[in-house]
N, C-alpha and C positions, 0 to 999 in steps of 0.2 A: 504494500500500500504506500500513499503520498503522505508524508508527513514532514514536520521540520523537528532538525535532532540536536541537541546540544551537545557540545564534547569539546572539552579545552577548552570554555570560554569562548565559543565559535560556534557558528548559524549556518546551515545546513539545509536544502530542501531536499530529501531524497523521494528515489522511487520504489528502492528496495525492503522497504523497513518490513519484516516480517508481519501477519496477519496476527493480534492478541493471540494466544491461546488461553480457552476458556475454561478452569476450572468446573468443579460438577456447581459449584454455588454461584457463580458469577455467570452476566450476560454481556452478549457482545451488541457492543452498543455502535449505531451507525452516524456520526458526528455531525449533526446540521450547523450549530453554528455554536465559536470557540468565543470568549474574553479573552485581551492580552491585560496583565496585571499587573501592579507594580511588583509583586514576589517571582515573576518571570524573569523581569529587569534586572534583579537583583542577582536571581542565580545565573544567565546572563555576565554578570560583574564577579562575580564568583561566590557569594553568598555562600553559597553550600556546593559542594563537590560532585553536583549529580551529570550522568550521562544518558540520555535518552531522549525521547521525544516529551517536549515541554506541554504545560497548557494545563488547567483544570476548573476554568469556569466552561460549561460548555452545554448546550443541550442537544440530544441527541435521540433516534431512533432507537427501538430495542429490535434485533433480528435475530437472535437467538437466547432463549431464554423461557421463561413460567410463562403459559400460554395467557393467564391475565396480564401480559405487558406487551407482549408482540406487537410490532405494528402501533407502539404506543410513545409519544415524543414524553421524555424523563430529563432530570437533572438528576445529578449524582455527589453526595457526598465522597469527599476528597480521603479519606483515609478508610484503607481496607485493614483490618485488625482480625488480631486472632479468635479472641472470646474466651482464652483460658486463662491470659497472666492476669495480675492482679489488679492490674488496672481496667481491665475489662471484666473484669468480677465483681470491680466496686462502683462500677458507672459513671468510669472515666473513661470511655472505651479511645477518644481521642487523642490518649498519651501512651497506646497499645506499645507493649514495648517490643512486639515484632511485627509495628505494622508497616505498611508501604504508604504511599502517596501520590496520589493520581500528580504526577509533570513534576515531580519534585524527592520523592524516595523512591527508588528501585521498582518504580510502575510507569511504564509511557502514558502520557498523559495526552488532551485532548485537540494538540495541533497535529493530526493527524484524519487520517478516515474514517477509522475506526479505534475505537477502544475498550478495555474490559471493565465491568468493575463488580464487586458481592450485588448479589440480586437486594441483599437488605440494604444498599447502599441509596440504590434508585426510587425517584419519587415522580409519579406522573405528575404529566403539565397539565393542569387545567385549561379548557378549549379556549375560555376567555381572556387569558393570557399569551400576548403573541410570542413568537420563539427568539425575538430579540431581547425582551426586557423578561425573557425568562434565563436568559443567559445570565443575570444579576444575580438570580438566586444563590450563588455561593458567596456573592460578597455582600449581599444586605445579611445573610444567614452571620456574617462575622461581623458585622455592624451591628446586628440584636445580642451578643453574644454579651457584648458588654452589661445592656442588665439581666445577664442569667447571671453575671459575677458581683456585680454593686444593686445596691439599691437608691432608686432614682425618684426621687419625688417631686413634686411642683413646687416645694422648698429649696431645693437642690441648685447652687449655683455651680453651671457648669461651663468649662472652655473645652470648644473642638478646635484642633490648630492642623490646621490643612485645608485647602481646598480641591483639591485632587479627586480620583474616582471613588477613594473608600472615604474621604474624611466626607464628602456631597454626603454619602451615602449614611455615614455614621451621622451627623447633622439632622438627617430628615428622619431618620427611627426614634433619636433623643427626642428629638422636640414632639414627637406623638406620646412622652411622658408627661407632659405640661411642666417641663423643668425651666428655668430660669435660664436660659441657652443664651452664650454670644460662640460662632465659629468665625475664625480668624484665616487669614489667608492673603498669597501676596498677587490675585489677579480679579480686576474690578469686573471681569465679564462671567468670570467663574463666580464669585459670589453675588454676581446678581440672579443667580439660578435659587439660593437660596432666598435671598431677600423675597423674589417672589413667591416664597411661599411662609410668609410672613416670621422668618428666622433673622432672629440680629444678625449683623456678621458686621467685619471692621478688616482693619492693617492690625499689623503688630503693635502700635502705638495706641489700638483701642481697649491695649491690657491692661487693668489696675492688677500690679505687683501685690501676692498673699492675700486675692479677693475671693477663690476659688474654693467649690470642695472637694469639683471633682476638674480633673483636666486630661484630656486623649489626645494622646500626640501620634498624628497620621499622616508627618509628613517624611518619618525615615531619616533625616538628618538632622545633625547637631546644634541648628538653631533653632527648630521646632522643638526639640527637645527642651532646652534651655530659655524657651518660650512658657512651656508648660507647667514646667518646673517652677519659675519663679512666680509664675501665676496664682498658686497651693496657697491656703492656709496651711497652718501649724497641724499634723494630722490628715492631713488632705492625703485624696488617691490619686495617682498618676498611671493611667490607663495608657498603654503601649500597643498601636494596632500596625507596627508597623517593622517591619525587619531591619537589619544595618548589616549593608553589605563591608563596613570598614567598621574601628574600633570607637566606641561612644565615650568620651569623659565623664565619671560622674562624681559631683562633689559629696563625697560619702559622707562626712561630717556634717553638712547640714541636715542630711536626708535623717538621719540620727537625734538630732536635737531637734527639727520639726516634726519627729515622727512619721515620717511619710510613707505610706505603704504605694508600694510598684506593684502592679498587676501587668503581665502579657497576655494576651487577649488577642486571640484567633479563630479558630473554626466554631459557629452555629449553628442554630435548630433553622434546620431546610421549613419544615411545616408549618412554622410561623412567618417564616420568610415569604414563602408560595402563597401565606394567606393575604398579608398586603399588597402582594402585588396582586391578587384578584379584588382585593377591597380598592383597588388604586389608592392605595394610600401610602407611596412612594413612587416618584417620579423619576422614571430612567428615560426616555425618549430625549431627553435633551443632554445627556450625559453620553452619549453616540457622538466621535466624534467624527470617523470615518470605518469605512469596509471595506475588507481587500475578499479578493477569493483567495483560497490556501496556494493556487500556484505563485501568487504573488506575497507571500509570509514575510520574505524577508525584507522586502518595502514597505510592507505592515508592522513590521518589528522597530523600522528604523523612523516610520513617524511617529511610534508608540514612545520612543523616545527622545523626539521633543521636546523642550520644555513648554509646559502648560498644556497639553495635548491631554484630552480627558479620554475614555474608552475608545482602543481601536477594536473592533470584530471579524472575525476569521468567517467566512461564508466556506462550506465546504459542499454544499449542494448545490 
C-alpha cells in the first residue's frame, strides 16, 4: 500500500509498505481521511525515536472485521494495550505498559491506506457528523481529557496559552464549563475564531502574573510554558497538553514554594468527544486549513509546518 514513512528524521512516500496484518481482535480499517498534528511534527524533529508510517487522527472505513462494523466509517482510539499489566487492571488502560500507538509506538499509523487497530478501539461515526470534523475526534477526545483530570467550575479562573489546533480546541470544551476563561495566543486571525464564539482571548501582555488556578500550556515551547507558569496562583495547576521535542527549563524552587502541581495531559474519552460534535457544540470547519491527497503528503507535511498554519488533512479516497 501508499503511505508516508518516517525513518531518521526523514519523509518518505512509499508504495511498498506492506498491507497491516490483522490480529484475531483487531480490524482493518480502510483510511478516508488523516489529521497532520502537532505530535507528528514533533516526532518528525525527533521527539521520540519511532520508525514507520506516521498519522493517528484519522477516520476510516472498517473492511474486515465484526460484521456490526463492516462497511461502517469509525475513528479509532490511538493506543492498542494488553489488558493484563496493571495498569490495565486498574483502569488506566492508556499507560499499558506493552502497548503500541497508532503513528507513534511500534504500530503504523494512519498516513497511509490502510491501517489496523483492536476492534475495542473503534467507534462508529454518527451519519450527522461529516468525515472531516470527525477527523477531530482524537484531538477534542485530548482536549476533554483535561477535566476527567481537574475539576472545573464557573468559579475556576482559567488560562489556555496557545492558539494553535489543540489549544482552538482545548479553549472551546473549557469554556462549555462556564469557567472564567481568557486563551492567549500570538495571531489576531486565529483568535478571532474564538472571540467569535464569545471566548476572551488576548496577546501575552493580557496576562495578570499569579491570577490563575488553573493554566494549559498548548503551545510546546519555552515561552508558552513560562507564560503559564507565571500566570498560577500559589497552589495552582499547570496543565501540559503539549510535547517538547528539545529540553524544557524548569525553575524547581518556585514550583516548591508555590506549590504547584504539573499535570501531563493526553489521550480522551472518544464518546464524549463524538457527542459534541453531533451536539455541534464545537466548531472544527474553520480550523481546516488546507487538503492534500496522500500522493501529495509531503507538501502536506511541509505546509503543516508553517508557522500559524492550523489543520492540514490527508484525503486518501
Amino acid at each position: 500500500m501508499k503511505g508516508i514513512w518516517l525513518e531518521n528524521q526523514h519523509l518518505e512516500l512509499r508504495n511498498d509498505i506492506p498491507l497491516p496484518a490483522i490480529a484475531a481482535d483487531e480490524a482493518l480499517v480502510r483510511v478516508l481521511r488523516a489529521g497532520i498534528c502537532n505530535t507528528d511534527l514533533e516526532l518528525l524533529r525527533g521527539y521520540y525515536p519511532y520508525q514507520g508510517v506516521l498519522g493517528h487522527e484519522f477516520v476510516g472505513i472498517v473492511e474486515q472485521g465484526p460484521d456490526n462494523l463492516i462497511n461502517q466509517r469509525v475513528v479509532g482510539e490511538i493506543n492498542a494495550t494488553c489488558g493484563h499489566c496493571r495498569y490495565c487492571l486498574t483502569g488506566q488502560a492508556t499507560h499499558c505498559e506493552n502497548r503500541t500507538v497508532l503513528g507513534i509506538v511500534n504500530r503504523n499509523g494512519a498516513f497511509a491506506e490502510y491501517l489496523a487497530l483492536p476492534v475495542k478501539n473503534l467507534h462508529p461515526v454518527p451519519d450527522s457528523v461529516s468525515t472531516d470534523a470527525a477527523t477531530f475526534t482524537e484531538p477534542i477526545a485530548a482536549a476533554l481529557e483535561i477535566q476527567e483530570q481537574v475539576t472545573i467550575t464557573p468559579q475556576t479562573k482559567v488560562l489556555v496559552v496557545g492558539d494553535g489546533k489543540l489549544g482552538q480546541l482545548v479553549a472551546q470544551t473549557l469554556a462549555l464549563t462556564g469557567c472564567d476563561l481568557l486563551a492567549i495566543g500570538r495571531h489576531a486571525e486565529k483568535l478571532a475564531n474564538l472571540t467569535a464564539q464569545n471566548i476572551a482571548t488576548g496577546f501575552a501582555e493580557a496576562v495578570t502574573d499569579r491570577a490563575f488556578d488553573i493554566a494549559v500550556e498548548c503551545t510546546g515551547n519555552p515561552d508558552g510554558f513560562a507564560i503559564a507558569r507565571r500566570a498560577l496562583r500559589p497552589r495552582g495547576i499547570l496543565v501540559l497538553k503539549s510535547t517538547y521535542a528539545n529540553q524544557l527549563s524548569l525553575d524547581i524552587s518556585s514550583i516548591v514554594v508555590d506549590e504547584i502541581t504539573l499535570i501531563g495531559s493526553r489521550c480522551g474519552p472518544f464518546s464524549k468527544a463524538l457527542k459534541l460534535l453531533v451536539e455541534n457544540k464545537i466548531k472544527v470547519d474553520n480550523l481546516i486549513q488546507a487538503k492534500y491527497p496522500l500522493n501529495e503528503g509531503l507538501a502536506a507535511f511541509k505546509h503543516a509546518q508553517q508557522r500559524g498554519v492550523l489543520k492540514v488533512l490527508l484525503e486518501m479516497d
